[in-house]
C-alpha positions in Angstrom: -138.8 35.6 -73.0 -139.4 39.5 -73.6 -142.9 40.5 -74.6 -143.6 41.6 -77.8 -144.6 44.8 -78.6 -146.2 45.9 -82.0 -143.1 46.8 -84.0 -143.9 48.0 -87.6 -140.6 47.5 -88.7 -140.4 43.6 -87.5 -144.1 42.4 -89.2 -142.4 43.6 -92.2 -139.7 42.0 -91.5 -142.0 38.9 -91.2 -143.7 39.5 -94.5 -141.0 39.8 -96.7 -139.6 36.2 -95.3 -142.7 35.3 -96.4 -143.1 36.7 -99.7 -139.2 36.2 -100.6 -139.8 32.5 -100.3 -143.6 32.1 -102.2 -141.7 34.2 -104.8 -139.7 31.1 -105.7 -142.1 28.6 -104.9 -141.9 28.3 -101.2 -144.7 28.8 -99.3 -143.4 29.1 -95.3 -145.6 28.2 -92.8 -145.6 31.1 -90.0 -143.2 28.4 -87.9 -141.0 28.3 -90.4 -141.3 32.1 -90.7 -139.9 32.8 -87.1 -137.3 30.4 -87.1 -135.8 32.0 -90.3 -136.4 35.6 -88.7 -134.4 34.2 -85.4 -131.8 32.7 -87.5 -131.4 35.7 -89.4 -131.8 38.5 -86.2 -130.4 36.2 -83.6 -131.3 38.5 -80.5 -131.4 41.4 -81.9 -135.2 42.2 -81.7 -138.0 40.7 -80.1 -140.0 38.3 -82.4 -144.3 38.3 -82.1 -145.6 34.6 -80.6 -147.1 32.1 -83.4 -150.5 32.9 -83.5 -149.7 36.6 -83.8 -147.0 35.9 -86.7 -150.3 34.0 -88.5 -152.2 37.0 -88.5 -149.4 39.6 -89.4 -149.0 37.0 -92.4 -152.7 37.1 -93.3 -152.7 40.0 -95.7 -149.9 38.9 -97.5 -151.3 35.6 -98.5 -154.1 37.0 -99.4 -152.6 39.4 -102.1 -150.8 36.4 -103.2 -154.3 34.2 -103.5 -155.9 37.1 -105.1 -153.3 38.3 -107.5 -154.2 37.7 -111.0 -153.3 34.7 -113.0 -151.0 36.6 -115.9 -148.7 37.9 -113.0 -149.0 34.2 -111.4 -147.9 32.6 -114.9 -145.3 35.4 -114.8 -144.1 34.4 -112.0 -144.1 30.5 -112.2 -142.0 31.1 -115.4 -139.4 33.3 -113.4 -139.3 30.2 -110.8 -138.5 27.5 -113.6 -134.6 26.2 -112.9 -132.6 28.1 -115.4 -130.7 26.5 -118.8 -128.4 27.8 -120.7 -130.9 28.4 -123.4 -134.0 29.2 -121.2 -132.5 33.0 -121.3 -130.3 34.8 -123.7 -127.5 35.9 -121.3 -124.6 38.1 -123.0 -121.8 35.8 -123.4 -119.2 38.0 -121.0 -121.9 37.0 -118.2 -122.5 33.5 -119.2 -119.4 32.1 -117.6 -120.3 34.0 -114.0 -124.0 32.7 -114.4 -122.5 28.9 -114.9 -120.0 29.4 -112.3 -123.5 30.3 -109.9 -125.2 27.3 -111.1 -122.5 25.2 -110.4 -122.1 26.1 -107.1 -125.6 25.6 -106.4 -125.9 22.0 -108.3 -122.8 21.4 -105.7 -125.1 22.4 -102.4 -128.0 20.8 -104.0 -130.3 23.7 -104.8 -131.1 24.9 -108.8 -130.6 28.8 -109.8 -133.8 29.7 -111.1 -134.6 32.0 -114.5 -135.5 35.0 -112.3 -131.9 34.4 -110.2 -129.9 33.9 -113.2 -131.2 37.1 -115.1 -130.3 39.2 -112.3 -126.9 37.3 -112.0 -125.9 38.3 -115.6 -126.7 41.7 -114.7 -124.8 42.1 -111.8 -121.5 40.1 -112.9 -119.4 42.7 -113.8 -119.6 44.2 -110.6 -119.7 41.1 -108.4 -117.0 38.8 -109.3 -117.1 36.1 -105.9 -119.3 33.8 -107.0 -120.9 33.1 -103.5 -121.5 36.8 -102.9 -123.0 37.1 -106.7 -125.3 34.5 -106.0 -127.2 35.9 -102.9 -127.5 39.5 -104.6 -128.9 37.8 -107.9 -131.5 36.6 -105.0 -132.2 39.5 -103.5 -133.2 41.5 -106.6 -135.0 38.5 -107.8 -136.9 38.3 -104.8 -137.6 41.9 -104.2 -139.1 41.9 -108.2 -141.5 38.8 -107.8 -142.5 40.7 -104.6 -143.4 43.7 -107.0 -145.0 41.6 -109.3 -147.3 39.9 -106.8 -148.3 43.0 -105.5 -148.9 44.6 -109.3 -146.4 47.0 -108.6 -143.5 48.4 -111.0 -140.0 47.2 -109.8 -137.7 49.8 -108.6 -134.3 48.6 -107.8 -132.8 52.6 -105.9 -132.8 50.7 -102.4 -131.3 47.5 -103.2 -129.0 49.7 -105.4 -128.1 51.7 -102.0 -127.7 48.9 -100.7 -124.7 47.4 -103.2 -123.2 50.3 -103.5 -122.6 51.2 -100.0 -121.0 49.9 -97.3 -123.0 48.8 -93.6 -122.0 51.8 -92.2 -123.0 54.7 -94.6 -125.9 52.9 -95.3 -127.1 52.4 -91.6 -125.9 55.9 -91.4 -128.2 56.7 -94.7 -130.9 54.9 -93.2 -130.9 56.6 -90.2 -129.9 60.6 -91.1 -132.7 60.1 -93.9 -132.4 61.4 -97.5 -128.5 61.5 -99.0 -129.9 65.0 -100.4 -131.7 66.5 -98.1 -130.1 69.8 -98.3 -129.5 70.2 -102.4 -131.5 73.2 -103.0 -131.2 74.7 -99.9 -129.3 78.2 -100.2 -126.0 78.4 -98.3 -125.9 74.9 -97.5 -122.6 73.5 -99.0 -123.6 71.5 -101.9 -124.6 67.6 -101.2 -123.3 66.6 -104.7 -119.8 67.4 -104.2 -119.2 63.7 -102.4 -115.9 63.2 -104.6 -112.5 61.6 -103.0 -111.1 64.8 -103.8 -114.0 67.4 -102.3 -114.4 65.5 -98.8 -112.5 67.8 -96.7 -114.0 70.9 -98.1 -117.3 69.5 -97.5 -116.6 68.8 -93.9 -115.0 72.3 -93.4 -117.7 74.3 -94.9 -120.3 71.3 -93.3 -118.8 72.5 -90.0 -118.4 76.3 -90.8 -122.2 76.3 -91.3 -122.9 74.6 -88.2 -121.0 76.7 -86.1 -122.5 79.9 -87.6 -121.9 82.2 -90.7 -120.3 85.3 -87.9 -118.5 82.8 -85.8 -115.9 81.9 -89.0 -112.2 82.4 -87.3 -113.6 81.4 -84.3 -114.8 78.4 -84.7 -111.7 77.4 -86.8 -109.3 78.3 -83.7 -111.6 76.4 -81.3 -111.9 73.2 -83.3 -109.1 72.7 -85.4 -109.2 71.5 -89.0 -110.9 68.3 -90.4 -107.7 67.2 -91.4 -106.5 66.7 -88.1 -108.8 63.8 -87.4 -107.1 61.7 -90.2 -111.1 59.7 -91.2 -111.3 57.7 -94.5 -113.1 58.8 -96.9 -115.7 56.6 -95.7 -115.9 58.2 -92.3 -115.3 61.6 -93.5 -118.8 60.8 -95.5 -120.4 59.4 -92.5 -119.7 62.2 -90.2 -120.3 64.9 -92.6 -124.6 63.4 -93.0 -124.3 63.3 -89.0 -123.4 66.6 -88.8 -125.9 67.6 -91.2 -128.8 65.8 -89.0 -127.7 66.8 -85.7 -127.9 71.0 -87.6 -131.7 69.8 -87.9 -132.3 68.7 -84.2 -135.4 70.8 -82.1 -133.2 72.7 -80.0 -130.0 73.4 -82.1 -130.8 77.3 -82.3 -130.9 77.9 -78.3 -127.7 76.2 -78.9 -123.9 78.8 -77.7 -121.4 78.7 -80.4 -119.4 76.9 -77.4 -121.5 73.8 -77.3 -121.8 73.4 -81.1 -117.9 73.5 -81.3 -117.9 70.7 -78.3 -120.1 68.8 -80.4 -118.6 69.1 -83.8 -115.1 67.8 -81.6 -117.3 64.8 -79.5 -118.5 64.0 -83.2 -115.4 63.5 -84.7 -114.3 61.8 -81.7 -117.4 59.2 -82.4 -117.0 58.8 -85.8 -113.0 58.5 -85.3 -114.1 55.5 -82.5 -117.1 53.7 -84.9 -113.8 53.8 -87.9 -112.1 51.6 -85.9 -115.1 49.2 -84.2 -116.6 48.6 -88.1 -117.6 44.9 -88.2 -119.2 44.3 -91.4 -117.3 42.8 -93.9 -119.7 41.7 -95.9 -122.7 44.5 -96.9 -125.3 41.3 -97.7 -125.4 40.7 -93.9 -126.4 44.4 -93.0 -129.8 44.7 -91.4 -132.1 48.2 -90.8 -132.4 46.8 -87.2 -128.8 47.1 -85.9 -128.9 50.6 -86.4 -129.6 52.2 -83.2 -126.3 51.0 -82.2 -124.6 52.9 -84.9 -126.3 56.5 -83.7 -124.4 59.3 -81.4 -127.0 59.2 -78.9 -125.6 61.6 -76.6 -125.3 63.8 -79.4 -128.4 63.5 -80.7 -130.1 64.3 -77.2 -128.0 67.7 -76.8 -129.2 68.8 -79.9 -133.6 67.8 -78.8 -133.7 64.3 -80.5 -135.9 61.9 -78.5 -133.4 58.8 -78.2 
């Protein structure tokens, strides 16, 4: 069994098992906790023993305890099983709410108010029911999570997170902001991501990279974007890897000759992760798989401690 070491990102992991769960009435002991993290992780990162998972949970249950009894009766009414008249739903999003709470009367579990408000929301861009269903949870659970800490809910991540697919959003996770670069002068423009602009993008992406002086001879030495043939979702993806690698320590001791053997090894990469993409469903994606998703070689030439 591999030894633990203190991993920020897997305690909050932890918590939010926890917290997801008391949300709708579920109060996991730290057992439980693990075993849903190892069902959900598998192998993919080392898990704390049980006493150490008791204490990581500590300060969670305390907020809970502590947390005011409006937000608790708040919350208790979120977690009553949902009716048709319990909530006013529009009717174009009554029938996908119904068609959730039948398939959950069917596996034995109830749709609660909180999951059914969220499921009316999101119906007219989820139509599988199944898939419907476990997003109407996640916001759910990520707002009684805001609630029990006092907090206003904020929906931009899980938004990222429907909107995009795995891959640009393990890439967004792990490049940083989508934006980094809008007000910077002579940087092409981050809101040009259109299905038309693409191409541009990546060209002038590249001609920056390469250097302002070093124009025709950068274009003779790599050839054109085009040449790769990426989708438009590659195309994205190796345009914000190109754009983090131009930020890396030791990118300005960089030869024009190296940058250009990068910008063709990138391609090359991104051209390779097109066609090993295994996520076809974005609810499964998880922040942890993404050091597998990263040019490392890359990322070293250019300074980054991998």
């Amino acid at each position: 069994m591999a030894l633990y070491r203190r991993n920020p990102r897997v305690e909050e992991l932890l918590q939010q098992i926890w917290r997801e769960n008391i949300a709708k009435g579920i109060d996991l002991t730290a057992q439980q906790v693990l075993s849903r993290a190892k069902y959900e992780r598998g192998e993919r990162c080392t898990l704390p023993g049980l006493r150490k998972t008791q204490m990581i949970l500590q300060p969670v249950r305390r907020a809970h305890d502590d947390m005011p009894e409006h937000l608790k009766e708040q919350l208790h009414a979120l977690n009553r099983p949902w009716t048709i008249d319990s909530l006013d739903i529009a009717p174009a999003a009554l029938r996908a709410v119904c068609r959730v709470q039948r398939l959950l009367y069917l596996t034995g579990f109830t749709l609660t108010v909180g999951e059914a408000k969220w499921a009316a929301r999101l119906a007219p861009i989820i139509e599988d029911t199944q898939i419907l269903h476990r997003w109407a949870s996640r916001y759910y659970a990520a707002e009684a999570e805001s609630i029990m800490l006092g907090e206003s809910f904020d929906t931009a991540e899980l938004d990222k997170a429907l909107l995009l697919s795995p891959w640009q959003l393990a890439t967004l996770y792990l490049t940083g902001d989508p934006y980094p670069r809008e007000a910077e002068p002579g940087w092409p423009g981050s809101t040009d991501y259109g299905a038309g602009r693409l191409h541009g993008l990546a060209s002038s992406s590249e001609y920056w990279f390469l250097g302002e002086d070093l124009e025709s001879e950068g274009k003779g030495t790599v050839g054109p974007i085009a040449d790769v043939d990426l989708s438009q979702e590659a195309e994205w993806v190796y345009i914000r890897w190109l754009r983090y690698l131009y930020d890396g320590p030791e990118i300005t001791a960089l030869t024009f000759a190296t940058r250009a053997e990068i910008i063709a090894e990138l391609r090359t990469w991104t051209k390779n992760q097109e066609r090993l993409q295994r996520y076809d469903d974005w609810t499964t994606f998880d922040e942890l798989l993404c050091d597998e998703l990263r040019p490392v070689d890359l990322l070293r030439t250019v300074g980054y401690q991998v």
